[in-house]
C-alpha positions in Angstrom: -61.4 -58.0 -25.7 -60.6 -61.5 -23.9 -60.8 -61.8 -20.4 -57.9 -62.7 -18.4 -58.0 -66.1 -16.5 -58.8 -65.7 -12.9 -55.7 -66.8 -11.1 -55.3 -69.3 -8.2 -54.7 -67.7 -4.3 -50.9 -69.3 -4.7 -50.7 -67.9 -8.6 -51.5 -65.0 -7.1 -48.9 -64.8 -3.9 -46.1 -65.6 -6.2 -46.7 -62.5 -8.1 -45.7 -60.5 -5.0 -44.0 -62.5 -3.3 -40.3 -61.2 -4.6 -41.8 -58.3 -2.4 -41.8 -60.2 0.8 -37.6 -59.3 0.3 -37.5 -56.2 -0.6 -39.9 -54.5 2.1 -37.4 -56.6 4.2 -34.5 -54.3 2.7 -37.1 -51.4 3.5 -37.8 -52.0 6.7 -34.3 -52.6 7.4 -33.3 -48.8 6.6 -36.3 -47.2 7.6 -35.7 -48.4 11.5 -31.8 -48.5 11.1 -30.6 -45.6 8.7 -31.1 -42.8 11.3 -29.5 -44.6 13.7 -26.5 -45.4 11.3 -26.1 -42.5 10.1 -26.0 -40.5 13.5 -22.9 -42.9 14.5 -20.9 -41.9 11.6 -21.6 -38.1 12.6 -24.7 -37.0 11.0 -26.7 -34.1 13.1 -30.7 -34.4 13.5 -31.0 -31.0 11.7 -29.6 -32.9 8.4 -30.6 -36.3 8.6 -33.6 -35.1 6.6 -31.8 -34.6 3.7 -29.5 -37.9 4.1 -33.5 -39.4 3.8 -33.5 -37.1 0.6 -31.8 -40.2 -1.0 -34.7 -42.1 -1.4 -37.8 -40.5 -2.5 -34.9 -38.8 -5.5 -34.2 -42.2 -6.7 -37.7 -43.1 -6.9 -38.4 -40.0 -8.7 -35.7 -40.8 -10.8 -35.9 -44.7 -11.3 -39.8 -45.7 -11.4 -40.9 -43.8 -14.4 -37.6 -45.2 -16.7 -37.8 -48.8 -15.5 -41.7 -48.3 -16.1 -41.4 -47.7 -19.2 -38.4 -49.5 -20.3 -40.4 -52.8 -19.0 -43.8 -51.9 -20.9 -41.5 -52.3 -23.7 -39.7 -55.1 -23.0 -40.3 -59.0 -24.3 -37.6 -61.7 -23.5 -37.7 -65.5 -22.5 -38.2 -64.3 -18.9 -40.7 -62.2 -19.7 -41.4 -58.7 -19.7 -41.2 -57.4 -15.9 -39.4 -60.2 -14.4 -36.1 -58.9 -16.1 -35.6 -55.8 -14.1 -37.0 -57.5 -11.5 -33.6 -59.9 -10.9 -31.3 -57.3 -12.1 -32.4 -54.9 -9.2 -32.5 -58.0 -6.6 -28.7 -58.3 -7.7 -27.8 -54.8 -7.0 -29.9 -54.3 -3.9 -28.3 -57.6 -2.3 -25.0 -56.1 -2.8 -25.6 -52.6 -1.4 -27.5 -54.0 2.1 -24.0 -55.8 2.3 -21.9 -53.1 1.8 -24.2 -50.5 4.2 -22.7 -51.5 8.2 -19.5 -51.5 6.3 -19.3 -47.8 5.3 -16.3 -47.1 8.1 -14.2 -49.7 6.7 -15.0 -49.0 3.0 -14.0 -45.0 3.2 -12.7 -44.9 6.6 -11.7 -41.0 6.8 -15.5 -40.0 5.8 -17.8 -42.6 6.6 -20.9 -40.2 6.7 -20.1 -39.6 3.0 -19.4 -43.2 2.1 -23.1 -44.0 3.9 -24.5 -41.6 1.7 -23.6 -42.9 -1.3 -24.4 -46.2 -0.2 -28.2 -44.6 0.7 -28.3 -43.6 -2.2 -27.2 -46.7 -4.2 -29.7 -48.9 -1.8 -32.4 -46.8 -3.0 -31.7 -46.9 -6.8 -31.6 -50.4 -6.8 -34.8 -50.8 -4.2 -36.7 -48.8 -7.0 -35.6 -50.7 -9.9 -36.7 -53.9 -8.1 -39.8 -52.7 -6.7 -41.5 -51.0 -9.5 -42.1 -54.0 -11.8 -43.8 -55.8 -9.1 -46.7 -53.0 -9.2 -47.1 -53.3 -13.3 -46.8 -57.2 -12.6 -50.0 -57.5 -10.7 -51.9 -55.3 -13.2 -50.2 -57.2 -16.0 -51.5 -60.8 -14.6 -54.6 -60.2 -13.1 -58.3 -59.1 -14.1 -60.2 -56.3 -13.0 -62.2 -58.5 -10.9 -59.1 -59.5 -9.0 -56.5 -56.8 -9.1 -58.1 -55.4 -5.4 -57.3 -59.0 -4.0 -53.7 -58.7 -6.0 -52.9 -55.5 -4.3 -54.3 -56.6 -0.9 -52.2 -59.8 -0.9 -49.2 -57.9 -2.0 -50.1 -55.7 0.6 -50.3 -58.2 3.3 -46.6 -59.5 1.8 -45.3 -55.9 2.0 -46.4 -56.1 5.6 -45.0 -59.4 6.7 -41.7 -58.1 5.6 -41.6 -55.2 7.4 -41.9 -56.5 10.2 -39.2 -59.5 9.6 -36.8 -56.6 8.5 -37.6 -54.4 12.1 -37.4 -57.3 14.2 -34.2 -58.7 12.4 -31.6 -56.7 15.2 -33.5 -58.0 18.6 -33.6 -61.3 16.5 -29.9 -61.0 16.6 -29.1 -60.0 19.5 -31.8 -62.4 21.4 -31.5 -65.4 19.2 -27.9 -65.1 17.5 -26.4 -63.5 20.1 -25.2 -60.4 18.7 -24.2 -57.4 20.6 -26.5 -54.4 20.5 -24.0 -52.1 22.7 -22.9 -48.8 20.6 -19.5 -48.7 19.4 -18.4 -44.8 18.2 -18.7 -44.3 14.1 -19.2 -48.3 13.6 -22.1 -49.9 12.4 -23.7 -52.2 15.8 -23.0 -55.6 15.4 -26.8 -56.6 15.8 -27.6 -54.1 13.1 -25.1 -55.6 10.8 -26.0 -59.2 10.6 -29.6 -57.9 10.2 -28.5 -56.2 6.9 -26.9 -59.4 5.7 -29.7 -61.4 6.6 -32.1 -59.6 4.9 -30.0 -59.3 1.8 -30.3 -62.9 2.1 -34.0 -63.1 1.8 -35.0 -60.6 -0.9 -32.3 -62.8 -3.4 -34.5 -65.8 -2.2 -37.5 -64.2 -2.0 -37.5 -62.2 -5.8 -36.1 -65.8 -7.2 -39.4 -67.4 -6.1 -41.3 -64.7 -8.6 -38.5 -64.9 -10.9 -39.4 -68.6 -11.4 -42.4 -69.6 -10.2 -44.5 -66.7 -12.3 -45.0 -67.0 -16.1 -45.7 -63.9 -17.7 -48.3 -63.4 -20.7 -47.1 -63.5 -24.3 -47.2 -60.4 -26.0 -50.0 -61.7 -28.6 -51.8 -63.3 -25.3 -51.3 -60.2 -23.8 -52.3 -57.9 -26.8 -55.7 -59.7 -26.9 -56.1 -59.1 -23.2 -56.0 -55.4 -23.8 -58.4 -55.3 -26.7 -55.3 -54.4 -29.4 -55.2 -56.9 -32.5 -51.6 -57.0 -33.3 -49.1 -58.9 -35.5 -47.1 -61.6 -33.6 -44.1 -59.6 -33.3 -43.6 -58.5 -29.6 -43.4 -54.9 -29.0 -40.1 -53.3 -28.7 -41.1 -49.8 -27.6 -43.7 -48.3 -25.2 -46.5 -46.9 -27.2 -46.5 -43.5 -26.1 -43.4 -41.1 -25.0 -43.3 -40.5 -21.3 -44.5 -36.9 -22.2 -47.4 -38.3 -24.3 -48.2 -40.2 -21.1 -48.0 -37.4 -18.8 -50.0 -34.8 -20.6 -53.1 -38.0 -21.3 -52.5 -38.8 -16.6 -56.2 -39.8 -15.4 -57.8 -37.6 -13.3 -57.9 -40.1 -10.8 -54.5 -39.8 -10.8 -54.6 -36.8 -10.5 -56.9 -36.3 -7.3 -55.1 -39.5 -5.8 -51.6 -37.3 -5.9 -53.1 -35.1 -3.2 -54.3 -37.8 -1.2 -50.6 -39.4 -1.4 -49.0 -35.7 -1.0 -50.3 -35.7 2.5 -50.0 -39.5 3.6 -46.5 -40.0 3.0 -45.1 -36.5 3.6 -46.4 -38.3 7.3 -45.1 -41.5 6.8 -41.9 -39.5 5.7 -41.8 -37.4 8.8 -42.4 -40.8 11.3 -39.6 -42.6 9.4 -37.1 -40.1 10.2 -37.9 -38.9 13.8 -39.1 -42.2 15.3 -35.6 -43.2 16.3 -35.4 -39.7 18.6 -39.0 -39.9 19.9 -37.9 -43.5 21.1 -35.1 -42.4 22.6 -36.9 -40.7 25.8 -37.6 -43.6 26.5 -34.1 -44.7 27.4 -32.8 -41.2 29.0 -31.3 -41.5 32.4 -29.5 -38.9 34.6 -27.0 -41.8 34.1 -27.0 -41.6 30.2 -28.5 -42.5 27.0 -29.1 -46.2 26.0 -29.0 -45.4 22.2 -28.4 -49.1 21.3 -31.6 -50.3 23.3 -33.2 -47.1 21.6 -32.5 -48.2 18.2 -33.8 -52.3 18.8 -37.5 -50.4 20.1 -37.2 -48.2 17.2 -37.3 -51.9 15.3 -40.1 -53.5 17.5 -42.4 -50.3 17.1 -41.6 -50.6 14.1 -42.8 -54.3 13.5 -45.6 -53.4 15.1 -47.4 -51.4 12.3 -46.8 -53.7 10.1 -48.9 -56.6 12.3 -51.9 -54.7 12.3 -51.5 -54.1 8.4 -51.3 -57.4 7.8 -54.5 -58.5 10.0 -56.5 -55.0 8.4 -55.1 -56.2 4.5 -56.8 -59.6 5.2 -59.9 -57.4 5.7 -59.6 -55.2 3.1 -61.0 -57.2 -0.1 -64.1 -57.7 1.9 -64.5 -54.3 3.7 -64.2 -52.4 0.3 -66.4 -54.7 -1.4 -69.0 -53.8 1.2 -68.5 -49.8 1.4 -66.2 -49.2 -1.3 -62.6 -48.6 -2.0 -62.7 -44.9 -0.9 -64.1 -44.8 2.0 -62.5 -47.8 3.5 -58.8 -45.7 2.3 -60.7 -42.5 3.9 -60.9 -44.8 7.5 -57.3 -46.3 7.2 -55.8 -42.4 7.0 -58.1 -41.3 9.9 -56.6 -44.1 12.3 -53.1 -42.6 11.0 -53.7 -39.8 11.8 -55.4 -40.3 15.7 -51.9 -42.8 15.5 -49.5 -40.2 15.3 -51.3 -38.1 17.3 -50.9 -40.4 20.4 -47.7 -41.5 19.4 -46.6 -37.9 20.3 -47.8 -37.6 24.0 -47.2 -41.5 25.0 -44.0 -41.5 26.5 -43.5 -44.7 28.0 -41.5 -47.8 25.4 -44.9 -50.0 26.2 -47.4 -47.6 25.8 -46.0 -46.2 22.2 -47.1 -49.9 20.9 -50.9 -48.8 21.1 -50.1 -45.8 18.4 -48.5 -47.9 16.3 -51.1 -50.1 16.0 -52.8 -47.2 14.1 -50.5 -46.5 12.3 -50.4 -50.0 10.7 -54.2 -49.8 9.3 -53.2 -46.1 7.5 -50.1 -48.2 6.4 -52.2 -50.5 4.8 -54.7 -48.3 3.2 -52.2 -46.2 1.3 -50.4 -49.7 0.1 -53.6 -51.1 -1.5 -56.2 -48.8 -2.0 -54.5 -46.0 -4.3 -53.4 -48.5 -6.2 -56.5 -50.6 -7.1 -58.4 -47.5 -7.4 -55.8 -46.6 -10.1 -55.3 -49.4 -11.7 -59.0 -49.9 -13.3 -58.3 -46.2 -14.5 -55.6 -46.6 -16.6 -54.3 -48.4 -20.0 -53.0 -51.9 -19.2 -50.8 -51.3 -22.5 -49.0 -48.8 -20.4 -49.1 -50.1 -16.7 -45.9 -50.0 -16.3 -45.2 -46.2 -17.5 -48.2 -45.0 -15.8 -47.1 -46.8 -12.1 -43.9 -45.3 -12.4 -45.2 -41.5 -13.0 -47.7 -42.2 -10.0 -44.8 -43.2 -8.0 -44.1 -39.2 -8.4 -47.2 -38.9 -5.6 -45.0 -41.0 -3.5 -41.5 -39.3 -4.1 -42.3 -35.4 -4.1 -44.2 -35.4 -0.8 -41.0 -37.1 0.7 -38.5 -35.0 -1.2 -40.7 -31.6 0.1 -40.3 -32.9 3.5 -36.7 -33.8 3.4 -35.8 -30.2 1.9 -38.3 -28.4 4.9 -37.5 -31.1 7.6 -34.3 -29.7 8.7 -35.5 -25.8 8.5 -38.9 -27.2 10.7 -35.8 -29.2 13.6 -33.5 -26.0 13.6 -36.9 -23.6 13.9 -38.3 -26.2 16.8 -34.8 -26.5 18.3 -34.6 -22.4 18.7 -37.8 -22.6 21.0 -36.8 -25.3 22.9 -33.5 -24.4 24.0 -33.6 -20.5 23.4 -30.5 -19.5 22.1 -30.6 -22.2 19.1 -28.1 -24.3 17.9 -25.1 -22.3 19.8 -26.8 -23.1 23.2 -27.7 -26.4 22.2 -23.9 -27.6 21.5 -23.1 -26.6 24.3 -25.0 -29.3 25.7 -24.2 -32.7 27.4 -25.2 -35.8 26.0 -28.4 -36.2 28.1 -29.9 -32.7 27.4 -29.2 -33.3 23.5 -30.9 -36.1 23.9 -33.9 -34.8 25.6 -33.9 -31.7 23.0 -34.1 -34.0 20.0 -37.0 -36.1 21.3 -39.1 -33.4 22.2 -38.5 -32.1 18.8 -38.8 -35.4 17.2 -42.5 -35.4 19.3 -43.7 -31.9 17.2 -42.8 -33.4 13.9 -44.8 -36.5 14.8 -47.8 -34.1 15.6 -47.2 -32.3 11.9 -47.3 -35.9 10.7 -50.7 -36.2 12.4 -51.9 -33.2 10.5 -51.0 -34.2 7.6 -52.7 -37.3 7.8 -56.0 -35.9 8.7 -55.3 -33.8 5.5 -54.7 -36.8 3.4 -58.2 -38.6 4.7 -60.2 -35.4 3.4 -58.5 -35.3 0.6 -60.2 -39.2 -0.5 -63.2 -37.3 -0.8 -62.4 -35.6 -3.6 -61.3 -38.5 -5.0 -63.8 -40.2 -8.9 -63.5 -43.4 -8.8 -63.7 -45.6 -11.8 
């Protein structure tokens, strides 16, 4: 079997570097999508299942697009493809999102639901490839610097994307005041602007990468065959799923608890915020939602400096127990984040947050990836994905049960009490629900770093 040719830093960038747009996209829902979605009359006790939406698309998406793409030779190679078709579609939907009032203006909360939903979908279909990509292109010897560098890209992004609506505001002058069932202007041009830059961004990997040949290819991953390309995955999705590594198997649990976490901050960050900005005046739910953003840049710096790291560190200690490190500082992240109530002080948490961030991009994967059949990259990335999807989906299905059960012993009388209710005690009732979910996310966490114990490496 022929070794792959090592790959240049830049070679290496521009294989991820479509990803630089997406996480944009992602960034730009995970900090605005509660918000949103509260204006056009969602209630906290369901905005778990609104979130439902996502982790159901990639459940959905990742595995066909994985194995469509292992099977799939054109001029423009073999993941690049799906690649620009999902870059299309996502585009689209972060321009249609702020507009979900004037699109279906007697049931906006539907209309942003489907448009969740449809953002998702096409998210997935984008994303996915890029995983298989870097396995595709790269050597053993480098797919651990491939994952770190997309890593560091994924990173970058989200914190362009959650800095895009104080950008506005500050810079383009955008108003960030709340206007009843509308989108907020600031919040707006960020979704166009980032639809913007993944287009750019995915047309720089579109162009600048040049896939292998399937005979190139074939001889990378030790199978002699005849010059015709492939037209079908090797193996039926069921073949693949009964032959899953163990590895994969034991990293599922890992993943089970680390973004069930990451699921729970995603959705109840924007309430926890919001203390912040309570006043016997009011609620500043505008200014609420632009912190949400900052905080929520803020993980994403100290990923990027920690993914810089990374290569080295696990090259010193090993993959495992540098991703066993990252989920600890989650999890003592979450836990602060809960108690610190002041806007300033919840940028300290975050900070923690960002090296368990970076962990569970890079380190699953490259512990994965030298367990598994190049031949099938694509197929097998897209089942793992499933690690990533059912945690989420668990959590949207329970979160709702765990805000009306919190809700009933904070304001004793449950959700009859609570609407009775003026807008600052609501307010105050959320975010000290929001603050338990934040500690559940903290226990999960420290589940997920025990779990990398358990964890064979290849």
């Amino acid at each position: 079997m022929k070794r792959k040719p090592q790959l240049s830093f830049w070679q290496i960038w521009n294989l991820s570097f479509g990803f630089l747009g997406v996480q944009i996209g992602y960034s730009l829902q995970n900090s605005n999508t509660s918000g949103m979605l509260k204006s056009f009359g969602a209630d906290l006790s369901s905005l778990s299942l609104f979130w439902l939406a996502a982790p159901l698309a990639g459940l959905i998406v990742q595995p066909i697009i994985g194995m469509f793409s292992d099977g799939t030779w054109t001029k423009l190679g073999r993941r690049r493809p799906f690649i620009l078709f999902g870059a299309l579609i996502s585009t689209l939907a972060l321009f249609l999102m702020p507009n979900c009032p004037t699109l279906l203006a007697f049931a906006p909360l539907l209309m942003g639901a489907l448009v969740f939903l449809f953002m998702d979908l096409s998210f997935n279909i984008t994303m996915q490839p890029f995983r298989a990509l870097v396995t595709d292109m790269l050597d053993d010897s480098q797919k651990t610097k491939g994952f770190v560098v997309q890593t560091f890209l994924i990173n970058l992004g989200s914190i362009i994307g959650a800095l895009l609506p104080l950008i506005m505001t500050h810079v383009f002058g955008a108003s960030d005041k709340e206007v009843p069932g509308q989108a907020m202007q600031h919040v707006a041009w960020s979704y166009y602007a980032g639809a913007a830059i993944l287009l750019i961004s995915v047309l720089v990997t579109v162009f600048k990468v040049k896939e292998y040949p399937p005979k190139e290819f074939a001889e990378y991953s030790g199978d002699n065959v005849a010059e015709d390309a492939p037209k079908a995955p090797r193996k039926s999705f069921w073949q693949l799923l009964k032959t899953t590594p163990k590895t994969m198997l034991q990293l599922g649990v890992v993943q089970f608890f680390s973004w069930a976490a990451l699921f729970l901050m995603w959705n109840y960050l924007q309430p926890l915020v919001t203390r912040a900005f309570i006043s016997a005046d009011g609620v500043l739910n505008g200014e609420a939602q632009t912190w949400t953003g900052v905080l929520n840049a803020v993980y994403p710096v100290s990923a990027c400096i920690i993914s810089l790291l990374m290569t080295n560190l696990a090259g010193k200690f090993g993959n495992k127990v540098v991703y066993g490190a990252c989920l600890i500082c989650g999890s003592i992240g979450y836990l602060t984040l809960a108690f610190f109530t002041g806007k300033v002080a919840m940028i300290i948490p975050m900070v923690f947050v960002g090296i368990a961030w970076a962990g569970v991009l890079a380190m699953p994967y490259a512990i994965l990836s030298r367990a598994i059949d190049a031949r099938s990259s694509g197929a097998y990335m897209g089942i793992f994905n499933f690690t990533v999807t059912i945690p989420q989906i668990c959590m949207g299905l329970l979160g709702g049960v765990f805000v009306s059960l919190l809700r009933g012993f904070i304001v004793p009388g449950g959700k009859t009490v609570y609407e009775t209710l003026d807008i600052v005690q609501k307010a105050q009732a959320d975010s000290t629900v929001a603050m338990y979910m934040i500690i559940i996310a903290a226990v999960f966490m420290l589940l997920a770093s025990i779990s990398v114990i358990f964890v064979k490496e290849k």
